[in-house]
N, C-alpha and C positions, 0 to 999 in steps of 0.2 A: 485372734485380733489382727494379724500380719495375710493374713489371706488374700485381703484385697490390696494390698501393697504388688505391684508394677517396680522388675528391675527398673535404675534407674540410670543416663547413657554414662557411659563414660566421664570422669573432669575432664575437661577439654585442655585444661593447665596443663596437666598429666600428660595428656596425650601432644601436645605441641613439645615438652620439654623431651620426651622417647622418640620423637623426631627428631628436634634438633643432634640429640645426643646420635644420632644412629646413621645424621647426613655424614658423609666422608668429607667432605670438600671442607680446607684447609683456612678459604677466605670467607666463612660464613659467621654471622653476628649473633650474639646471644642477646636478645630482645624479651628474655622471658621474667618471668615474677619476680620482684623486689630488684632488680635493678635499673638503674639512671643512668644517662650517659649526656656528659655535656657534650656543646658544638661541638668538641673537636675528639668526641669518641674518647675522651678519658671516663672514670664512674668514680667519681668524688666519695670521700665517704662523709657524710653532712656531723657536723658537732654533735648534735643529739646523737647520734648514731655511736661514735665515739665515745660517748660519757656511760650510754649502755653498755658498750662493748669493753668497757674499764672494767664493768659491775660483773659480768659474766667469762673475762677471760679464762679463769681457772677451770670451768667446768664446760666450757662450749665445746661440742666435738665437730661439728658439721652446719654451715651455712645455709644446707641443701632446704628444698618445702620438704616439710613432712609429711603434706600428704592431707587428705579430708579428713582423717579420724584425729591428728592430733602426732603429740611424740609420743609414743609407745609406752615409752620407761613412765613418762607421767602418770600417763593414764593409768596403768599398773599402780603405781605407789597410792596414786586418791580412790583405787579402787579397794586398795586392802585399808588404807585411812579410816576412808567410810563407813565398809564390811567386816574391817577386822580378823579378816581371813577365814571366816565364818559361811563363805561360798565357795566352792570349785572356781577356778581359776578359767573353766569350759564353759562356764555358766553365768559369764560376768561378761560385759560389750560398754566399751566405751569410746567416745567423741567426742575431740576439742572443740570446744564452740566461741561463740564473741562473747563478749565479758555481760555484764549488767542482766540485763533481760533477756537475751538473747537465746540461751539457752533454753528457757519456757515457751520460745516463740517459737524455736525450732520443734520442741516437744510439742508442742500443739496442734503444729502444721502435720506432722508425723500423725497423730491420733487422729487426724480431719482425712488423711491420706487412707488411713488403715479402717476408716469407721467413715464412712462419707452417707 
């Protein structure tokens, strides 16, 4: 079924944020995902923002993107939820997606990709 699937390029996210992190120079500005900077270069952190971060201080370890698949540890735990640990651990792939329908949309686009 995957046969006619085409690697696909790089995130681009990714790839800007292994740049910035890789320039040396001392006076360079971090512009990348999820943050804000008002006029005068401070990054406020907004109320909402706050009241989540109340909700999650205990268990937050890192700020960082996680990346296109998702966090790791999740996807592990809803994979064994699921399966019940009734699969190889090598034989299980998993991806965080947007909430609602999104993940059908994606799975669909994927089967239109691999079956056209």
């Amino acid at each position: 079924m995957f046969g006619n699937l085409k690697p696909q390029p790089a995130d681009k996210i990714l790839q800007l944020i292994g740049q910035f992190r890789a320039d040396p120079r001392s006076d360079k500005i971090d512009l990348g995902v999820g943050v804000y900077k008002d006029a005068t270069g401070l990054t406020p952190v907004m109320r909402a923002v706050k009241t989540a971060e109340r909700q999650l201080w205990e268990t937050e370890r890192t700020k960082a993107y996680t990346g296109l698949a998702g966090e790791p540890e999740y996807n592990a735990a809803l994979a064994d939820l699921v399966l019940g640990g009734t699969v190889a651990a090598d034989r299980i792939s998993s991806v965080a997606t947007p909430g609602g329908t999104g993940a059908c949309r994606q799975a669909f686009e994927l089967i239109r990709m691999a079956s056209p």
